[in-house]
N, C-alpha and C positions, 0 to 999 in steps of 0.2 A: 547472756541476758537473763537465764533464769535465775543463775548465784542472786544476781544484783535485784532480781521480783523476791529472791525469797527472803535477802537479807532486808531489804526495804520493809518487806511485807509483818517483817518479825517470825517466819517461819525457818530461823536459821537451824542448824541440830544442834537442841538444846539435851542431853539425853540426860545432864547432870543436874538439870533442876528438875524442880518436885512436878507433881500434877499439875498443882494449884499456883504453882510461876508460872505453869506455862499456858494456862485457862485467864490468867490475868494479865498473861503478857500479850494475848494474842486480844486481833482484834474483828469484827463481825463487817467490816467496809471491805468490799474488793480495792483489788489493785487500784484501777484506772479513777473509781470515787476517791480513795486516798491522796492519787497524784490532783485531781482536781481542787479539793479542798484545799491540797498543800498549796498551792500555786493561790488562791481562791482570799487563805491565810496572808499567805507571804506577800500578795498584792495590797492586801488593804492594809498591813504595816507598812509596807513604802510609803502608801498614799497618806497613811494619819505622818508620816517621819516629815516628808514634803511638805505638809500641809501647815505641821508643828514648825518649821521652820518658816513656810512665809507669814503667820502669825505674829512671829518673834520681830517683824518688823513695823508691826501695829501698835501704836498708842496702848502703853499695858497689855502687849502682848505677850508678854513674857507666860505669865501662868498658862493662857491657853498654847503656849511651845511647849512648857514642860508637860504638861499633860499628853497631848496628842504625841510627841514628840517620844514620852514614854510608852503609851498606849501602842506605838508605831513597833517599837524594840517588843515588848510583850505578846504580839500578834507575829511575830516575826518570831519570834522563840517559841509561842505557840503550834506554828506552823508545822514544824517538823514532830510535833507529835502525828500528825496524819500521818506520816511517814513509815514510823517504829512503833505508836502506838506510846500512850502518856506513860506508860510504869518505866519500860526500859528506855524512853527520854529520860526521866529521872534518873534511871540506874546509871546512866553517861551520862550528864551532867556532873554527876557526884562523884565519877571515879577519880584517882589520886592525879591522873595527868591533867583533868580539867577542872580539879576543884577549888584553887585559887580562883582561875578567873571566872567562876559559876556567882562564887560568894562574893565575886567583886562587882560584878556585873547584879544582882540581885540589889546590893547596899548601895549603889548609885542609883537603879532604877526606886529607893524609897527616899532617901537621901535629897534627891533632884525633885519630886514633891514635896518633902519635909521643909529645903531652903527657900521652896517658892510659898508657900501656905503655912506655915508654924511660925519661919525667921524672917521674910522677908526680904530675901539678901537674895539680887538679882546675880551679883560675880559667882556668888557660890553656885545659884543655879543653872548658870552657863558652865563653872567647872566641872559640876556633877554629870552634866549632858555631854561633854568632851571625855569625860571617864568611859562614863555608860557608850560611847561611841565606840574606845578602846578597848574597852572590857569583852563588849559583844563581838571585836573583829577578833581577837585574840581569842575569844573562845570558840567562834566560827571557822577559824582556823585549826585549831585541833583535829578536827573530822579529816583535815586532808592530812594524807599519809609525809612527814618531814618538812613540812610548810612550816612550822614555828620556825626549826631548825635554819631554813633556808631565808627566814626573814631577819631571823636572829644574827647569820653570818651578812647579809645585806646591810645592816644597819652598822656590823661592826667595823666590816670594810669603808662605807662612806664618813663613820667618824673616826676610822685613825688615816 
């Protein structure tokens, strides 16, 4: 239990980065405020995700789906900076196993705005909102240790 306080916490043995990584990677919330926020976080992107969807079923609903809808994914990516603490969220986000679906998941969350408010175009802003769906599980998945892998063999089993 502690490995998993101090990996969570961002107090891993970092002995190979500099001072000033580790003065910005760390962060001044205790444990239990961090798990609180996170949960705090990750609640209120369900609620705006949920919310964004029964909109979507209102008279010109649409803009207020994509909005809440993204606002939902945002607050929910959010979230796990309480976790690790914002710098090294970034630093995994970015690394080479999760940086396809970081930048894919990013240009649908502006993309899914852009079609509802610049173009107009209600299909695109449903197909953007089904990306950014996919984008965010696929990269959600990354965190668990062989979960691509094993989703990756699931899917290839059920289509041959």
């Amino acid at each position: 239990m502690d490995k998993l306080r101090r990996v969570l916490s961002g107090r891993e043995d970092n002995e190979e980065l500099g001072l000033t990584a580790q003065v910005l990677d760390s962060s001044t919330l205790s444990y239990s405020t961090r798990i609180k926020w996170f949960v705090i976080c990750f609640a209120s992107g369900i609620l705006c995700s949920i919310l964004g969807t029964a909109l979507l079923f209102l008279p010109k609903g649409l803009p207020l789906f994509a909005v809440f809808y993204t606002l939902g994914n945002l607050a929910a990516l959010a979230s796990t900076c309480f976790l690790m603490g914002p710098l090294k969220q970034l630093q995994r986000m970015f690394e080479p196993t999760r940086l396809i679906a970081t930048c894919v998941m990013l240009l649908c969350l502006v993309l899914t705005l852009c079609s509802v408010f610049w173009w107009h175009k209600r299909v695109l802003a449903i197909i953007f909102c089904i990306l950014q769906f996919l984008a965010m599980t696929w990269y959600s998945i990354s965190y668990i240790p062989f979960a691509r892998d094993a989703v990756i063999k699931c899917f290839t089993t059920c289509l041959s």
